[in-house]
C-alpha positions, 0 to 999 in steps of 0.5 A, spaced: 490 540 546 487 533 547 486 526 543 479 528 542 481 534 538 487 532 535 482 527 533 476 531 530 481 536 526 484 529 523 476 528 520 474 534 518 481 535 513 481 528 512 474 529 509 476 536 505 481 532 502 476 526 500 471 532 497 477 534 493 478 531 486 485 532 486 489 527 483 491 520 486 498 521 487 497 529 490 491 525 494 495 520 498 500 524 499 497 529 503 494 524 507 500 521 509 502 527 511 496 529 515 496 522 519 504 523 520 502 530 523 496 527 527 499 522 531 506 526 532 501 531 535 497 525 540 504 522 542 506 528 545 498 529 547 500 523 551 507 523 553 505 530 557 498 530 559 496 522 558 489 520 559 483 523 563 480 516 565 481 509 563 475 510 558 478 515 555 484 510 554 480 504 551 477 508 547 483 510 543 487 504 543 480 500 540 478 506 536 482 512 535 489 510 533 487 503 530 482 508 525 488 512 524 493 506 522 489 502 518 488 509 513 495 510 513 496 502 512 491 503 506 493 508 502 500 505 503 498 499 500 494 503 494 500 506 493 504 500 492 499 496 488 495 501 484 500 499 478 497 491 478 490 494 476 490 500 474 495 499 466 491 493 465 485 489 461 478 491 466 478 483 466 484 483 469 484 488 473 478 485 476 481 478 476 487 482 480 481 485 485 478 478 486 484 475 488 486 480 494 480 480 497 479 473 497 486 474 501 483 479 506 478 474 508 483 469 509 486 474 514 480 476 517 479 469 519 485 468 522 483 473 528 476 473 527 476 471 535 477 479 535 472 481 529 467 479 533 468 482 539 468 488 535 463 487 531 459 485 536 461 491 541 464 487 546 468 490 553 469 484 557 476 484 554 477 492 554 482 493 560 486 487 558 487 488 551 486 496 550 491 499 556 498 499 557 499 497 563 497 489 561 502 489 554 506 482 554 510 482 549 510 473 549 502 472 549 501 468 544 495 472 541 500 478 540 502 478 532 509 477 532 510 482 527 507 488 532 511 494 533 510 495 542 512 503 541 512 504 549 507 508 551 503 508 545 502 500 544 497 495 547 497 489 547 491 488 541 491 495 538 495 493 532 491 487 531 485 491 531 489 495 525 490 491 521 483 488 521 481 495 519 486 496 513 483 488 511 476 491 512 477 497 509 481 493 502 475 489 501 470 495 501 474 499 497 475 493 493 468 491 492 466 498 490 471 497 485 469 491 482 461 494 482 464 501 479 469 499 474 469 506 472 472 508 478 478 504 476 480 511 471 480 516 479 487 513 478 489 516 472 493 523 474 488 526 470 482 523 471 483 521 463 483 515 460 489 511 458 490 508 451 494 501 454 500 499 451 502 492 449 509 490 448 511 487 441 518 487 442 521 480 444 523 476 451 530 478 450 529 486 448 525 486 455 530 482 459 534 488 457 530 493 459 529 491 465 537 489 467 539 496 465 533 499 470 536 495 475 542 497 475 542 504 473 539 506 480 534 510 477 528 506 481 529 507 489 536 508 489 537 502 486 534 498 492 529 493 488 529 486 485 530 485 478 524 480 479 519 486 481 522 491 476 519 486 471 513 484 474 511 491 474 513 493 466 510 485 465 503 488 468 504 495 464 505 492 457 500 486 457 505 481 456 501 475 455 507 470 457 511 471 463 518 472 460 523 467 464 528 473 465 534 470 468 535 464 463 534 470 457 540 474 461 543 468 460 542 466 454 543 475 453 551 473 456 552 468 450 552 473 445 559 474 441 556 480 438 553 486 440 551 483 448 546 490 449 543 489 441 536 492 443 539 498 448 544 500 442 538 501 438 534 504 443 541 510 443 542 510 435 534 512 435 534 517 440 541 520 438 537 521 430 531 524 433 536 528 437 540 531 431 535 533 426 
């Protein structure tokens, strides 16, 4: 099997899964695990049978595997910060849209020697950038945060996904901001939810969001108190941001009843259970 038909399969089910009206989480999910799939299958392509001409080379260390990355990168991100605008406000959200995108501009801008070059269909550079016999590690145009995988790196190609993956954020983005019903394809069902506003006090949250923290119940136990809190501040619409470490504090002085909002939570719970 080749890179080129390694790579027509991962468009062709790439596009049935986006013609699919599955569900956000069901959605991401399979494409990670079709790109996992797919550049699995082109390293060992390479490994065994490597290139058939250095156009073929450039080609997929300009095109084919930055375009594959970045997707991966993309939907990635979505997961992670799907939350920050998909349980709030519609001006909130698209407040929260405006701002990344902003940001994305600012990193396209940082490397936009190479967005040119792209955009303007360039190939002076080709063999220099996008060939492995010219990686080096200490050029002080290769990002300090780029993985060299030997045999499977060269010296821009990772450059030029995250390119792709800021490009791609700021159309999706744009989109959005355009089409703020497309905001609801997020919901697990296509539904739209009712949002939910904290009325409890800054210290019954506090205690919320210690007791997450230390019960392991939220990846193993291997998050900051300070993100559980921004990701339930941003889900309750809490108006204010809550100081939670000067409440815990004030939380540890207590002489009786430390865990007063927990302890209801129980008793509530325990009368539901028993009748």
């Amino acid at each position: 099997m080749t890179i080129k038909l390694i790579y027509k399969i991962y468009e062709r089910e790439l596009n049935l899964i986006n013609q699919q009206k599955f569900c956000f989480k069901y959605e991401s999910n399979t494409i990670i695990s079709l790109i996992s799939k797919t550049i699995s299958l082109m390293q060992k392509c390479i490994q065994l049978h490597g290139f058939m001409s250095l156009e073929e080379e450039i080609s997929f260390f300009k095109h084919i595997k930055p375009e594959i990355a970045s997707e991966l990168k993309f939907i990635k991100y979505q997961k992670k910060h799907i939350i920050k605008y998909s349980y709030c406000t519609e001006d909130d959200a698209i407040e929260f849209l405006k701002k990344q995108i902003k940001k994305r501009k600012k990193c396209l801008i940082k490397c936009n020697f190479l967005v040119e070059y792209l955009a303007e269909d360039h190939t002076h550079n080709d063999i220099n950038w996008f060939t492995r016999s010219n990686i080096d590690p200490t050029s002080s145009i290769v990002p300090h945060t780029s993985i060299l995988q030997e045999d499977f790196s060269t010296m821009l190609d990772n450059s030029v996904t995250k390119i792709k993956f800021n490009q791609k954020i700021i159309a999706d983005y744009q989109n959005k901001i355009e089409n703020p019903v497309s905001l609801n394809y997020y919901n697990e069902n296509n539904t739209t939810v009712n949002k939910l506003k904290w009325t409890g006090s800054k210290s019954d949250f506090t205690e919320i969001v210690y007791a997450l923290a230390k019960s392991n119940a939220l990846d193993h136990g291997n998050v900051k108190i300070s993100d559980i809190a921004k990701n339930l501040e941003n889900i309750f619409h809490l108006e204010s941001n809550v100081n939670i470490y000067s409440t815990f504090d004030e939380i540890k002085k207590r002489k009786k009843e430390p865990t007063k909002f927990l302890n209801t939570l129980q008793r509530r719970l325990l009368k539901e259970i028993n009748q």
